[in-house]
N, C-alpha and C positions, 0 to 999 in steps of 0.2 A: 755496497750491495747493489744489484740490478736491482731494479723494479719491476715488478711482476706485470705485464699489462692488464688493463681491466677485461673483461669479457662480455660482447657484446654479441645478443640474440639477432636478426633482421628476420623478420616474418613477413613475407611478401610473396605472394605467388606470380609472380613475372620477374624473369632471369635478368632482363636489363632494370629495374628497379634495384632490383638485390647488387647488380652491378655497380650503379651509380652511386649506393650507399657505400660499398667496400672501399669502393675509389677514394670516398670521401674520409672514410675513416682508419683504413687498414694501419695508416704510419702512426697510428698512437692507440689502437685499441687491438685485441684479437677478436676478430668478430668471423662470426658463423651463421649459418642460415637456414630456413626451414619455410617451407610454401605453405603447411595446415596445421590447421589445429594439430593435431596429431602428432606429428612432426615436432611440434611447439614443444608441446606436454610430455615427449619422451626425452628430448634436450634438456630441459628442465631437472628431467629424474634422474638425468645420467651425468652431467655438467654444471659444474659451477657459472652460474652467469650473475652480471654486474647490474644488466640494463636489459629491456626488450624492448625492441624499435617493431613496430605491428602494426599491419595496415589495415582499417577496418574491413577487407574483405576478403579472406583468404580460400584457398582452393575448395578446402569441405566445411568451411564454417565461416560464422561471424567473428569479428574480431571483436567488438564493443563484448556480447557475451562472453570470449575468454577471458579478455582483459576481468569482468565482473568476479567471474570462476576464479581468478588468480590471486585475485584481492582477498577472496573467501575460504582463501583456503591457508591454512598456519605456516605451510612450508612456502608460499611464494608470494604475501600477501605484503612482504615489504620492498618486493623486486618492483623497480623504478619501470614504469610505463609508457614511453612517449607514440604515440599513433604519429606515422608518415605518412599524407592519404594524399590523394588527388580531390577530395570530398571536400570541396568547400564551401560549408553553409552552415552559419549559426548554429542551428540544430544539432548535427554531428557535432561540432566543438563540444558545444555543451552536457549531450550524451557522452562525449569521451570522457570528460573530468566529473561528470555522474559517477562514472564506472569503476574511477579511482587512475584515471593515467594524470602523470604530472605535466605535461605537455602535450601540446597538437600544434605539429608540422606538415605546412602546405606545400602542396609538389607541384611546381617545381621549385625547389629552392637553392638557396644561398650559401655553397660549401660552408665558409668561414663563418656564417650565421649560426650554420646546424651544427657544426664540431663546439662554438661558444655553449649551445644552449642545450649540449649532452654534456661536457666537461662542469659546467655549470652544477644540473640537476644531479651528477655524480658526485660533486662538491659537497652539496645540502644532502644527500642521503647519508654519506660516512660522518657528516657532523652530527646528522639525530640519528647514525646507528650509537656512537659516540656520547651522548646526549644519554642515551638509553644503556649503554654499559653501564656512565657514571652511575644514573638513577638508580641502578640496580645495586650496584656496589652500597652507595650510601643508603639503600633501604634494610640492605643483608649487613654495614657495618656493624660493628661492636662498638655501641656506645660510649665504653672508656679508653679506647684506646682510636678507634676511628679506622681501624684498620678490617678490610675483608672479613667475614664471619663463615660459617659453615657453609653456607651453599654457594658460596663463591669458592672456596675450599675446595668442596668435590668437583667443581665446574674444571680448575684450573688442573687439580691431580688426573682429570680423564683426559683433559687438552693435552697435558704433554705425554699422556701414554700413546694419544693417535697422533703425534708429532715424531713418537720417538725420541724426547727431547735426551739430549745429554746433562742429565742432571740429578742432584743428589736430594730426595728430599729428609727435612730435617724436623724431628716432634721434641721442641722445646716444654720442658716443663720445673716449674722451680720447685725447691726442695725446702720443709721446712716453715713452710708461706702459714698453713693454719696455724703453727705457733706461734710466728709474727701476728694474725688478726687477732688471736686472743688475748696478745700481750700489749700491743700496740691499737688494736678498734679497726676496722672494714676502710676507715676511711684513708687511714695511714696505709692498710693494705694495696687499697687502688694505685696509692702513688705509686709505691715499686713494682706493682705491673707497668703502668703509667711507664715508669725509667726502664724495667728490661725492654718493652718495646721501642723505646727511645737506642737503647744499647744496641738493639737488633738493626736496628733502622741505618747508624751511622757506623755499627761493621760492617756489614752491607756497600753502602758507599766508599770505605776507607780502600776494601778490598776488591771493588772495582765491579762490583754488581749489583750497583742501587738502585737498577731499576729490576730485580727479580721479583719474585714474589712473598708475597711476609703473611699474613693472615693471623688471625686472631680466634681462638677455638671456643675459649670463654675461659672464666676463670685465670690460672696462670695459665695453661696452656698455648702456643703458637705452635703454625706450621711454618716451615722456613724453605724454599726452593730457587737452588743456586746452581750455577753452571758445576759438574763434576770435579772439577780441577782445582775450585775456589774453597769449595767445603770445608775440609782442612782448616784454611786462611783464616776463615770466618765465623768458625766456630773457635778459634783460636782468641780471634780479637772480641770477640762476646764474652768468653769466657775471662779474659784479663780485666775486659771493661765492668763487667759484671763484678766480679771480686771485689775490686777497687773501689767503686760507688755504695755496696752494697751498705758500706760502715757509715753514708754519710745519715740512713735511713734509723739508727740503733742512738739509745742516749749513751750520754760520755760514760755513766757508770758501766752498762754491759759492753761499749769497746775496751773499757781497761779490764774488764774480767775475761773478754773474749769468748763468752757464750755466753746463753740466759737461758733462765729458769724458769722451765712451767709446770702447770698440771699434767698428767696424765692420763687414762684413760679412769686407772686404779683409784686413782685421786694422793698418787704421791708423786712428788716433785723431782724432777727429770732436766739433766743437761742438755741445752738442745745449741748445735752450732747455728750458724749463722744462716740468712738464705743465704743460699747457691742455684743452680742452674744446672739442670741434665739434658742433655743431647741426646734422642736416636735417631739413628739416619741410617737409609739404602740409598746406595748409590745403582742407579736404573741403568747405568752403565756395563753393571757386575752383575742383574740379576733382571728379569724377563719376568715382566707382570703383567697381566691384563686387565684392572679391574683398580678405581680408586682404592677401595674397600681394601686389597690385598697390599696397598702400599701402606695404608693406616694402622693393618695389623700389623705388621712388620717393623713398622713405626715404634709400635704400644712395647714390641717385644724390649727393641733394643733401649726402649729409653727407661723401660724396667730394670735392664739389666745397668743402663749407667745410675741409676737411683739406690741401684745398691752398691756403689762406690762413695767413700766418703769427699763432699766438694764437687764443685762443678767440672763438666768432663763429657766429654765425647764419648758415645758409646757405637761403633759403624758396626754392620749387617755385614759379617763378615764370607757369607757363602758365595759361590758364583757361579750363578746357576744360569743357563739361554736354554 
């Protein structure tokens, strides 16, 4: 894969300043430029940017006051700030990193110094954006299973619909499960969530996409999201893997009977198979969605429709609709 270069703001109202920076950086960044405020705050609106390099004094403003503004404001208040000024005095240093810039750069300076000490601060930023994915992820996890929970869920179903992604997503849900806690206690329940997310985890890796995405909805429920092509594969190897384990969970007497006996709702005694595992899946490949929400309904539909097949089983969103 190419690497994407990072994108770098220069805000400097003198042409040979903005020159000298480009020079300095163009073979490893994409950098662009703007003289004012103005200028600044429309790039900002209309462009992805990595870094703002700003000098404290630009054509129709101060720069210390944007930098503040930028800080204070939710959409740009984690973009990296380093002042490049001619300004050298205590003072100004000190007002810059008041303001929230992470660096102050003396002009003139040191190509190889300043490409170190903007590669650098680009460094530390993706590690505590990183930092802060993690945190977020283990505060939204699902305590029994450790995996993803709802709002990372919907975070990741609207990502891949403004990516376009090629991929099938899949609402696992197991069958049978409250007969198992009644007959077995909540705690023997957790396990076999506990193991199909284990089963999820390592079809996933078998079939060559362990790093997609798995979540955890609560209860038995999972979301599963795999490249188009695999789905199939993977629901295949779940489904085998799941059957197969599912007995080690049952005492010896109800595997030689091969089903067990509950209550009802009636209060009369009812054969119930074993868990199993229902699949529904849309593949976003075949069908044009805008909106998590409509990928969950569609979800709900088909994995309804595989719940009422007897045993675990893939139920796919058969329409195809753009």
């Amino acid at each position: 894969m190419v690497a994407v270069k990072k994108k770098i703001l220069i805000a400097d109202p003198k042409v040979l300043n903005q020159a000298t920076l480009i020079g300095t950086l163009q073979s490893d960044y994409h950098v662009v430029t703007a003289k004012s405020v103005e200028e600044v705050l429309k790039k900002l609106k209309t462009a992805s940017v990595d870094m703002l390099l700003l000098e404290t004094t630009l054509s129709d403003g101060d720069g210390f006051e944007l930098c503040r503004k930028l800080k204070s404001d939710q959409q740009t208040s984690a973009l990296p700030v380093i002042f490049v000024t001619a300004l050298n005095t205590v003072a100004a240093e000190a007002k810059a990193f008041e303001v929230g810039a992470v660096d102050y750069i003396i002009k003139p300076f040191n190509a190889p110094t300043v490409r170190a000490r903007i590669k650098n601060q680009l460094k530390f930023c993706e590690a505590i954006n990183e930092l802060k994915r993690l945190n977020h992820l283990a505060l939204d996890a699902n305590p029994n299973t450790g995996l993803p929970g709802n709002n990372s869920i919907m975070a990741e179903l609207s990502r891949i619909l403004n990516d376009s992604a090629a991929v099938t997503v899949i609402y696992a849900d197991l069958d049978n499960f409250q007969v198992y806690n009644d007959l077995y206690g909540f705690a023997q329940g957790d396990t076999i969530i506990v193991f199909t997310a284990n089963v999820i985890r390592v079809s996933m890796h078998l079939v060559g996409c362990g790093d997609s995405f798995l979540g955890h909805i609560g209860g038995d429920d999972f979301v599963i999201i795999v490249p188009a092509d695999k789905c199939s594969a993977v629901a295949a190897e779940i489904i085998k893997r799941i059957d197969k384990g599912i007995r080690e969970f049952y005492s010896a007497e109800d595997i030689k009977r091969g089903y067990v006996v509950s209550t009802d709702r009636e209060g009369n005694n009812k054969q119930y198979d074993f868990v199993s595992l229902s699949l529904g899946a849309v593949d976003l490949t075949m069908r044009k969605l805008s909106t998590a929400h409509e990928i969950i309904d569609i979800c709900t539909e088909t994995k309804k429709a595989a719940k009422s097949r007897q045993g675990s089983n893939l139920f796919m969103e058969q329409r195809q609709i753009h």
